[in-house]
C-alpha positions in Angstrom: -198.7 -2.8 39.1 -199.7 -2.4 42.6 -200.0 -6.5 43.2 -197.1 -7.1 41.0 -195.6 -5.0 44.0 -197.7 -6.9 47.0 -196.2 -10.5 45.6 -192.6 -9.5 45.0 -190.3 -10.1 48.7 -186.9 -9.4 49.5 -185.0 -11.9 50.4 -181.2 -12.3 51.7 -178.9 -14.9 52.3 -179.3 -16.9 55.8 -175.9 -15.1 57.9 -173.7 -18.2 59.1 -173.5 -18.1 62.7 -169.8 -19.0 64.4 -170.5 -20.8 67.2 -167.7 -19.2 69.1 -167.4 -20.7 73.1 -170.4 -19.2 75.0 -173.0 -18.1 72.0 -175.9 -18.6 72.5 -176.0 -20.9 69.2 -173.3 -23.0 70.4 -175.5 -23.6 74.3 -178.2 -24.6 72.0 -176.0 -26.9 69.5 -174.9 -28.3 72.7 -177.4 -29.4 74.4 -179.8 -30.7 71.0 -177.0 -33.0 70.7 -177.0 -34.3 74.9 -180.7 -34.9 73.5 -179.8 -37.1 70.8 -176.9 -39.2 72.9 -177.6 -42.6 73.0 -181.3 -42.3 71.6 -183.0 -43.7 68.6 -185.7 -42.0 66.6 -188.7 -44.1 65.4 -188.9 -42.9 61.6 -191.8 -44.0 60.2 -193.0 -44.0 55.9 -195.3 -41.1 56.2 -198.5 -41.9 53.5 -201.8 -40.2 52.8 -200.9 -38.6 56.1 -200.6 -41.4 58.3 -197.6 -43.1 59.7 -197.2 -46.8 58.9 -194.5 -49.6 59.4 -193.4 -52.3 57.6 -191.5 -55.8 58.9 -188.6 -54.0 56.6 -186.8 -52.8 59.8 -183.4 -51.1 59.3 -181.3 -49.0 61.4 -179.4 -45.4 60.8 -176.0 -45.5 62.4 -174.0 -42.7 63.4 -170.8 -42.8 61.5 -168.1 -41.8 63.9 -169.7 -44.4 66.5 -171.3 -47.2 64.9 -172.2 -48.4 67.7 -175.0 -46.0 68.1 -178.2 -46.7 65.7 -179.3 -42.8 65.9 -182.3 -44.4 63.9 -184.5 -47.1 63.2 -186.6 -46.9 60.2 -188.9 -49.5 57.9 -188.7 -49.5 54.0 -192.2 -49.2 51.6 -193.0 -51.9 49.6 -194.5 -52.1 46.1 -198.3 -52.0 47.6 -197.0 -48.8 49.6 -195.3 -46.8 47.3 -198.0 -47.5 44.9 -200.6 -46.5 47.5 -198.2 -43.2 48.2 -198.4 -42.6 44.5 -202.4 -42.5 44.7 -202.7 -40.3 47.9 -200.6 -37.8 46.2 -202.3 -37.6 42.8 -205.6 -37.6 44.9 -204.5 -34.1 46.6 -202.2 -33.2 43.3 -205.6 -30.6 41.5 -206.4 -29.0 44.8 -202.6 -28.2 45.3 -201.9 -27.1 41.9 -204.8 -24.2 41.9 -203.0 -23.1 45.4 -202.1 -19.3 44.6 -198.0 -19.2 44.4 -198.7 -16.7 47.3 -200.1 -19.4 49.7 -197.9 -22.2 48.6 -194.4 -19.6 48.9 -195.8 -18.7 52.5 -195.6 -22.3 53.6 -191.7 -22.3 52.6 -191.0 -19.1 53.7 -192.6 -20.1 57.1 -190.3 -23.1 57.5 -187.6 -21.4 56.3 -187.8 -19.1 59.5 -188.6 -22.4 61.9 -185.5 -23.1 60.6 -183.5 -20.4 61.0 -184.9 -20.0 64.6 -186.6 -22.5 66.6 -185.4 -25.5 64.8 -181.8 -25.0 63.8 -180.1 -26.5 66.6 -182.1 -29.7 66.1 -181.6 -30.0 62.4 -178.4 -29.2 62.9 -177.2 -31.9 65.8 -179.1 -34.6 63.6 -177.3 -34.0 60.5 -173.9 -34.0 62.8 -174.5 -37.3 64.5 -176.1 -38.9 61.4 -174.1 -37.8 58.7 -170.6 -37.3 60.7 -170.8 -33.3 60.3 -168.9 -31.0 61.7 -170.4 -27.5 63.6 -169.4 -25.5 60.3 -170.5 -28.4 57.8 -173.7 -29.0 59.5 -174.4 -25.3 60.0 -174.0 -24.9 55.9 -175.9 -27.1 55.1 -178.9 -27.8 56.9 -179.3 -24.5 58.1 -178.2 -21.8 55.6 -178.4 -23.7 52.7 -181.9 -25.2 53.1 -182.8 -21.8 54.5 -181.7 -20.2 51.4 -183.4 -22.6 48.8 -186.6 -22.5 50.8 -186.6 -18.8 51.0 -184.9 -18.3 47.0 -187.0 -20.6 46.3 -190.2 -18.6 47.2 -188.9 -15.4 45.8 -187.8 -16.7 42.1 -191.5 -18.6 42.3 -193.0 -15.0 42.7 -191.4 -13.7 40.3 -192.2 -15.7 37.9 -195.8 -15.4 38.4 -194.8 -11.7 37.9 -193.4 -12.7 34.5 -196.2 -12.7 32.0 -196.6 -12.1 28.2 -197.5 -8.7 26.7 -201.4 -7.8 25.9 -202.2 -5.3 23.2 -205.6 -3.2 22.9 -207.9 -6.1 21.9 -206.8 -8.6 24.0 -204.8 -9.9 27.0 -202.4 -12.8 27.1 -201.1 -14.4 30.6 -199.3 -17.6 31.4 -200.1 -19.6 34.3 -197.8 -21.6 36.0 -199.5 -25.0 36.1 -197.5 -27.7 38.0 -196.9 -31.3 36.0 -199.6 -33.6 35.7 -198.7 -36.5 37.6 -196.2 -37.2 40.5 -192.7 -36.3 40.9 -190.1 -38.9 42.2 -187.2 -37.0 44.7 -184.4 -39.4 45.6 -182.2 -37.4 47.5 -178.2 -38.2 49.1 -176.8 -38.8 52.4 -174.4 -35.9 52.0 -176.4 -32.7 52.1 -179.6 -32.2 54.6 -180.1 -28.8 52.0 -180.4 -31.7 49.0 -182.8 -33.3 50.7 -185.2 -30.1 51.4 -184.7 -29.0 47.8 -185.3 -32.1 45.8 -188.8 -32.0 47.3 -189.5 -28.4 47.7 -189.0 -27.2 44.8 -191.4 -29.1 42.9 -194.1 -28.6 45.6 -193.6 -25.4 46.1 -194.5 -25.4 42.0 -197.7 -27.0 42.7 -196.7 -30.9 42.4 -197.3 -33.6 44.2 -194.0 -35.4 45.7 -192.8 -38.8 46.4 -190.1 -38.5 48.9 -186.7 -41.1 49.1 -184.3 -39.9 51.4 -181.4 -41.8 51.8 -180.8 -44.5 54.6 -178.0 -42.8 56.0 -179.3 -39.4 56.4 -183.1 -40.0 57.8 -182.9 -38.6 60.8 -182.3 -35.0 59.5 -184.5 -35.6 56.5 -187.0 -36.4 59.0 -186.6 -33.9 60.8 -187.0 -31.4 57.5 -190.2 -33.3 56.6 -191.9 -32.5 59.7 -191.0 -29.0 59.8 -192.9 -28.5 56.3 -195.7 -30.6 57.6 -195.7 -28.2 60.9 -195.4 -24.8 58.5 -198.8 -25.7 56.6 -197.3 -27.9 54.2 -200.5 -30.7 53.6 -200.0 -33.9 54.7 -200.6 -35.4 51.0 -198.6 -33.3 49.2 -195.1 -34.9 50.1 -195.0 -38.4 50.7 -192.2 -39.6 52.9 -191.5 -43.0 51.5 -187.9 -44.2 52.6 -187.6 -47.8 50.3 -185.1 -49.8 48.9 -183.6 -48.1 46.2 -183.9 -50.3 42.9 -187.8 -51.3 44.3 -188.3 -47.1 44.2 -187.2 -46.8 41.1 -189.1 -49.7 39.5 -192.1 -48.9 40.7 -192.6 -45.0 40.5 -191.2 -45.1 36.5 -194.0 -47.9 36.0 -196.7 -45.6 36.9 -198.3 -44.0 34.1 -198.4 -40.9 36.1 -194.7 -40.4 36.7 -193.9 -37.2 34.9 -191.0 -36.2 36.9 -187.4 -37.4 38.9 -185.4 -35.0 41.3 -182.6 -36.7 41.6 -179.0 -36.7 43.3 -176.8 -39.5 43.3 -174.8 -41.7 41.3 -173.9 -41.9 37.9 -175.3 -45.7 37.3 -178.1 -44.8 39.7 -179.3 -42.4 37.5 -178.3 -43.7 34.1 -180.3 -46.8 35.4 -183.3 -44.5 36.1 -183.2 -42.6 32.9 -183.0 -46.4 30.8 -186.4 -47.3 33.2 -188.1 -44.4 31.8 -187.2 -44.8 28.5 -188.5 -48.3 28.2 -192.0 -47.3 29.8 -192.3 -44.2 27.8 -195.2 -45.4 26.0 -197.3 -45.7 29.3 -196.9 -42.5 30.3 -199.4 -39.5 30.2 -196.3 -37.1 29.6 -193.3 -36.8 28.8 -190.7 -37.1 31.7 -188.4 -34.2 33.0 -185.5 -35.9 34.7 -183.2 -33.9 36.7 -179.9 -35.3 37.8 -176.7 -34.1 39.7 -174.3 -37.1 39.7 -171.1 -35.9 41.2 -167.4 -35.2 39.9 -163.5 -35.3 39.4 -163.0 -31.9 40.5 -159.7 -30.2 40.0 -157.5 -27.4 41.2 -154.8 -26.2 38.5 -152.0 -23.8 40.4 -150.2 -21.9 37.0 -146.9 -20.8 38.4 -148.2 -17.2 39.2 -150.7 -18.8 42.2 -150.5 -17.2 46.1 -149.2 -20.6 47.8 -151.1 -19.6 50.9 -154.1 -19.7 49.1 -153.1 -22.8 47.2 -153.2 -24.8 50.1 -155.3 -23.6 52.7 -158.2 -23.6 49.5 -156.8 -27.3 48.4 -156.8 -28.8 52.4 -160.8 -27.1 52.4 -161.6 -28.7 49.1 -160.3 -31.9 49.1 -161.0 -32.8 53.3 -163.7 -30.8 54.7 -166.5 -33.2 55.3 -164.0 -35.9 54.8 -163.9 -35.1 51.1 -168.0 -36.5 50.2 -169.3 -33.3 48.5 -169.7 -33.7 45.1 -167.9 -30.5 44.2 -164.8 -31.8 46.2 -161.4 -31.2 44.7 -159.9 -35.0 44.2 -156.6 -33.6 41.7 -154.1 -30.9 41.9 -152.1 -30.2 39.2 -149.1 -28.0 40.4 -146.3 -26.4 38.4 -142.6 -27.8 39.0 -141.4 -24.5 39.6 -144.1 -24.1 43.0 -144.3 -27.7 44.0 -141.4 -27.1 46.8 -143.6 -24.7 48.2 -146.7 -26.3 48.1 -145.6 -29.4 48.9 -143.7 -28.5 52.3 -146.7 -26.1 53.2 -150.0 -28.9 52.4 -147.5 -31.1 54.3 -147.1 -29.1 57.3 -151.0 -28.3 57.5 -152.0 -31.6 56.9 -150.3 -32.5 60.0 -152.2 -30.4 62.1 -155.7 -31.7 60.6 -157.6 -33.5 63.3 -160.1 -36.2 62.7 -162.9 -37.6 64.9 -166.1 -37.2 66.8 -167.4 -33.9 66.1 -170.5 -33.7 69.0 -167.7 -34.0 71.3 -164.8 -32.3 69.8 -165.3 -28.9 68.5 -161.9 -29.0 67.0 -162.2 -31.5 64.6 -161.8 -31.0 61.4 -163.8 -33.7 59.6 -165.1 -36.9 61.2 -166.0 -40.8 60.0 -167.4 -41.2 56.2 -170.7 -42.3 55.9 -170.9 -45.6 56.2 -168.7 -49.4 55.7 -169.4 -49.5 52.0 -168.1 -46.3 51.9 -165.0 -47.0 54.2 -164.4 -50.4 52.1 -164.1 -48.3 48.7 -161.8 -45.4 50.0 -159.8 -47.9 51.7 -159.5 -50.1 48.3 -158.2 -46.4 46.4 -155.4 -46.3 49.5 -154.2 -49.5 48.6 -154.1 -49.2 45.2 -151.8 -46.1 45.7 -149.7 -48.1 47.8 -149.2 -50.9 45.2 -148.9 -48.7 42.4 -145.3 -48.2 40.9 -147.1 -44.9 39.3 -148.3 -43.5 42.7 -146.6 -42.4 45.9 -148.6 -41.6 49.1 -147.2 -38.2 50.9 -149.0 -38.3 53.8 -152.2 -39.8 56.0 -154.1 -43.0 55.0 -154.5 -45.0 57.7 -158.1 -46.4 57.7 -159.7 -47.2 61.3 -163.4 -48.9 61.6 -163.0 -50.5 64.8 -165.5 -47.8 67.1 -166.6 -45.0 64.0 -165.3 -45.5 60.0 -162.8 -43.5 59.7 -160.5 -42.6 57.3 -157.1 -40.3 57.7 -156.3 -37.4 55.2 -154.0 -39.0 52.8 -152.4 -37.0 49.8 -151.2 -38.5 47.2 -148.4 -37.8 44.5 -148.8 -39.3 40.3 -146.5 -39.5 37.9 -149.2 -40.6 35.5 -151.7 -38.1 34.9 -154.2 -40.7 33.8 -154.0 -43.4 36.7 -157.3 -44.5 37.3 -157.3 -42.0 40.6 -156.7 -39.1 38.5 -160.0 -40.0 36.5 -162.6 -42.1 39.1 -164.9 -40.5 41.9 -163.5 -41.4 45.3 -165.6 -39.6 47.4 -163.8 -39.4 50.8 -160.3 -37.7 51.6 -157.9 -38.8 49.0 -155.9 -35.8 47.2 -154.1 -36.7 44.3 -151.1 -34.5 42.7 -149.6 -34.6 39.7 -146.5 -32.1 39.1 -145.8 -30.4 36.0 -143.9 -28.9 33.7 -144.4 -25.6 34.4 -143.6 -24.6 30.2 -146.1 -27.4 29.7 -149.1 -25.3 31.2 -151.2 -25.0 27.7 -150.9 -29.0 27.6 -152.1 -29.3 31.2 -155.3 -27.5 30.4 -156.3 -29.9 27.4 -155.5 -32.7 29.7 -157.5 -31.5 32.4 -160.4 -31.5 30.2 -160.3 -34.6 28.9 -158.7 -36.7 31.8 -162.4 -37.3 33.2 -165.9 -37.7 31.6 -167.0 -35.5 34.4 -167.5 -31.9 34.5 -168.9 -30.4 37.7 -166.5 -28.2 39.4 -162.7 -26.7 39.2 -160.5 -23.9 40.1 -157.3 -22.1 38.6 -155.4 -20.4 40.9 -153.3 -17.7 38.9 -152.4 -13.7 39.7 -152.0 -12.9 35.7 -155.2 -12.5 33.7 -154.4 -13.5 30.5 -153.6 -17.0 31.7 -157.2 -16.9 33.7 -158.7 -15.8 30.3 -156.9 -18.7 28.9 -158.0 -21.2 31.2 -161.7 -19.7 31.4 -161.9 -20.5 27.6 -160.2 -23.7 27.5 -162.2 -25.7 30.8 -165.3 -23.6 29.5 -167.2 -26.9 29.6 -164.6 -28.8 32.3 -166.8 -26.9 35.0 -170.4 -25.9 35.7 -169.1 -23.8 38.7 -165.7 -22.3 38.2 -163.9 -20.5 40.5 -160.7 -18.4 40.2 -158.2 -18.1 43.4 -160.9 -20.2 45.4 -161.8 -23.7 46.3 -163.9 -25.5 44.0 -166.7 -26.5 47.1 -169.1 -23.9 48.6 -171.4 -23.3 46.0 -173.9 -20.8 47.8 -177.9 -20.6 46.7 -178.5 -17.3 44.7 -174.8 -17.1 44.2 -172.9 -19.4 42.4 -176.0 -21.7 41.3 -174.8 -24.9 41.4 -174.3 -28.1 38.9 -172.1 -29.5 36.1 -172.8 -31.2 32.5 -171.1 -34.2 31.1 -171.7 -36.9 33.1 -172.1 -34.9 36.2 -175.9 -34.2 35.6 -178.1 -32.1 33.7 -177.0 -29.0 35.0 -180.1 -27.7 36.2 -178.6 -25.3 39.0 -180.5 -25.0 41.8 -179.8 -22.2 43.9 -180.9 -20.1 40.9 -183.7 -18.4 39.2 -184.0 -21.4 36.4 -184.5 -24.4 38.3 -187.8 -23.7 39.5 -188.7 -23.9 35.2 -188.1 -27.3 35.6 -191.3 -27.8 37.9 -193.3 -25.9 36.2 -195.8 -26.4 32.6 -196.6 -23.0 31.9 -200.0 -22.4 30.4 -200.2 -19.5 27.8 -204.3 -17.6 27.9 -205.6 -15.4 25.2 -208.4 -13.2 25.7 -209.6 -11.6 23.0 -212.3 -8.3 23.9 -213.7 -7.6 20.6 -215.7 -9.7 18.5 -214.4 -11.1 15.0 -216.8 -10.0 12.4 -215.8 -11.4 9.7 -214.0 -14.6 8.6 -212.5 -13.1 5.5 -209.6 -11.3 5.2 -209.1 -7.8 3.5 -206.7 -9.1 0.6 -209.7 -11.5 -0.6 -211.9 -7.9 -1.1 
């Protein structure tokens, strides 16, 4: 009992700091991002410890100001991933008999660097090289990586705490071995926390890591990586291998030894990845565990009891903040005839006052540049097929700007066909769509918002009655991994609402809670039996 007790911790969420005009938070935001004006970071692949180059030089720009490489950076080739795959199964035994103990400390350590020391950097880096705002940066890539380090930690514990029952002639325990092999963790541009979790939480399980961040966020990944590396973390057990994506994929799913992928990203991305692994499943040593979060078509349905306040304010958050590239975004309305007026004048009138641009400069922006031209060219291709569309009518915003930063305005739009092909596809940057309906026609809307899209990530009903909540709890029960009811459908917070979809949005794995760390993990089940067998027949045979 008593080390049952030493192990366990308490932890709470990271608090989210305002950065009101003259905190000391915002002095500090303020002047990590005078250090990162004009300046680009050398961002080596970091392998067996040492930092090497390749001629494969690329740049990081900074979204609102392209003009600005914030990073320049070399991709691994074939010979270096392969060589990164060998340095971490060389340190992969030594890692795995770590204690939990030792290996939590190390995360629980960076957690605080982060939360301290280290925020303001983290936090200026994912701002100028992922276009986030104070509030979007602040999160992310401080309270939410905080939290999945430190969560993290705590659920790892316990689990360790968790063990089988022993009876008088013997004792049974399970040991939480890590997988035998090498994990793959490709992570996304859009969340500095994603980054930090997807390879984390497998090391922190006892498994050795091959690291792909993505090009457009490597200065903050960088960043992240270091501070592990600085809180004990050993050089070996986390590669940092930024590569070109389809080369990353070929050649960690042809080594035998891949027994693991920590993915977040695209549908065909992963799809792809998951075909790979199929076709070289005879080479491997184990079975694969292949975690994916793949993004959504997430809605908001108003029934015609909703608060309108709450309507919009939660709909403008949703579907704009961070320029609309979160995963859980909300991309479709449905509104009831009887409210539209209402909602319509009111999103109308606060979408006016929505300011976009450079948010190191401008504290008062709202949400900045997307990511990155491929990016801008694919929103902009959705805004002009509203605009030619006899089915679709733009109510506002639009405009599309990539002459100094890519930027995109707010633009909602209104369908009288609930199945355009913008009512069903991922966007991913600030495009609302509505569709209006009958409000006697409610029951109908619910079957067609769960079958509109083969997604099923995140979605809201806004409603004051509970019977139609019930209603639409049990009808969208598989429309949503995270539901929420009078909120927005982003904001997922670690230890709170766990966070991830099914259908084609992933495999649902929800990190942020107690499970995902089972995913890392192949337990180990010891009997020990204390008194001798003394005979091999059984009574019955007397």
């Amino acid at each position: 009992r008593r080390w049952q007790h030493r192990s366990a911790i308490q932890v709470t969420n990271e608090p989210i700091l305002e950065f009101k005009p003259g905190s000391p938070e915002r002095a500090a935001l303020q002047k990590a991002l005078a250090d990162l004006k004009d300046k680009t970071e050398d961002i080596p692949c970091v392998i067996g410890g040492e930092e090497v180059w390749t001629p494969t030089v690329r740049c990081q720009l900074s979204p609102f100001n392209h003009a600005h490489k914030v990073a320049k950076y070399c991709y691994a080739d074939k010979e270096l991933i392969n060589k990164a795959i060998n340095a971490a199964l060389a340190a992969r035994k030594e890692w795995d008999l770590k204690p939990v103990q030792d290996r939590a400390q190390i995360f629980l350590k960076a957690a605080d660097m982060l939360s301290g020391p280290r925020r303001a950097e983290v936090l200026a880096k994912t701002m100028v090289g992922q276009g986030k705002t104070v509030i979007q940066a602040e999160i992310d890539a401080a309270a939410e990586l905080i939290d999945f380090f430190r969560f993290n930690a705590k659920y790892a514990l316990e689990l360790e705490n968790s063990q089988p029952i022993s009876v008088d002639v013997s004792t049974n325990s399970m040991v939480y071995r890590g997988l035998e092999g090498l994990v793959a963790a490709v992570s996304p541009f859009n969340f500095t926390a994603i980054g930090g979790n997807l390879a984390g939480a497998p090391a922190l399980m006892g498994n050795v890591v091959l690291w792909k961040p993505s090009d457009t966020a490597l200065l903050s990944s960088y960043a992240v990586y270091k501070i592990l590396l600085e809180a004990g973390l050993p050089p070996n057990v986390v590669q940092f291998v930024p590569a070109d994506g389809p080369i990353f994929g070929d050649t960690v799913t042809s080594s035998e030894h891949f027994c693991g992928l920590n993915f977040t990203g695209s549908v065909p991305t992963f799809k792809h990845l998951w075909k790979q692994v199929s076709k070289n499943l005879d080479r491997y040593r184990n079975f694969p565990r292949l975690a994916g979060e793949c993004g959504g078509k997430n809605f908001h349905l108003v029934h015609s009891s909703a608060n309108v306040a709450s309507v919009v304010n939660g709909t403008l958050r949703s579907a704009f903040e961070y320029g609309g590239q979160k995963c859980s975004a909300c991309s479709r309305l449905y509104a009831p005839d009887s409210l539209w007026p209402q909602i319509k004048e009111k999103l109308l009138e606060e979408h006016g006052k929505i300011k976009v641009g450079d948010p190191a400069q401008d504290f008062g922006t709202f949400f900045s540049a997307v990511i990155d031209n491929k990016s801008f060219a694919r929103i902009k291709k959705w805004i002009e097929h509203a605009k030619s569309s006899s089915n679709l009518t733009i109510l506002a915003g639009g405009g599309c700007d990539d002459s100094v930063g890519y930027f995109v305005e707010p633009c909602i739009v209104e369908s009288k066909d609930p199945r355009d092909p913008i009512m069903k596809e991922e966007i991913f940057g600030p495009v609302l769509t509505v569709y209006v309906y009958p409000e006697k026609r409610y029951k109908e809307v619910l079957e067609l918002i769960d079958t509109t899209t083969p997604y099923g990530l995140t979605g809201a009903v806004f409603a004051q009655e509970k019977k139609i909540i019930d209603e639409a709890r049990n009808l969208l029960r598989n429309a949503a991994g995270n539901f929420y009811i009078n909120d927005k459908s982003t904001g997922a917070v670690v230890a709170q609402q766990p966070f991830g979809g099914s259908r084609i949005s992933g495999t649902n794995d929800k990190p942020g809670g107690p499970h995902y760390i089972l995913r890392w993990t192949s337990p180990q089940a010891i009997k020990e039996t204390h008194v001798p067998l003394t005979d091999w027949r059984y009574a019955y045979m007397q």
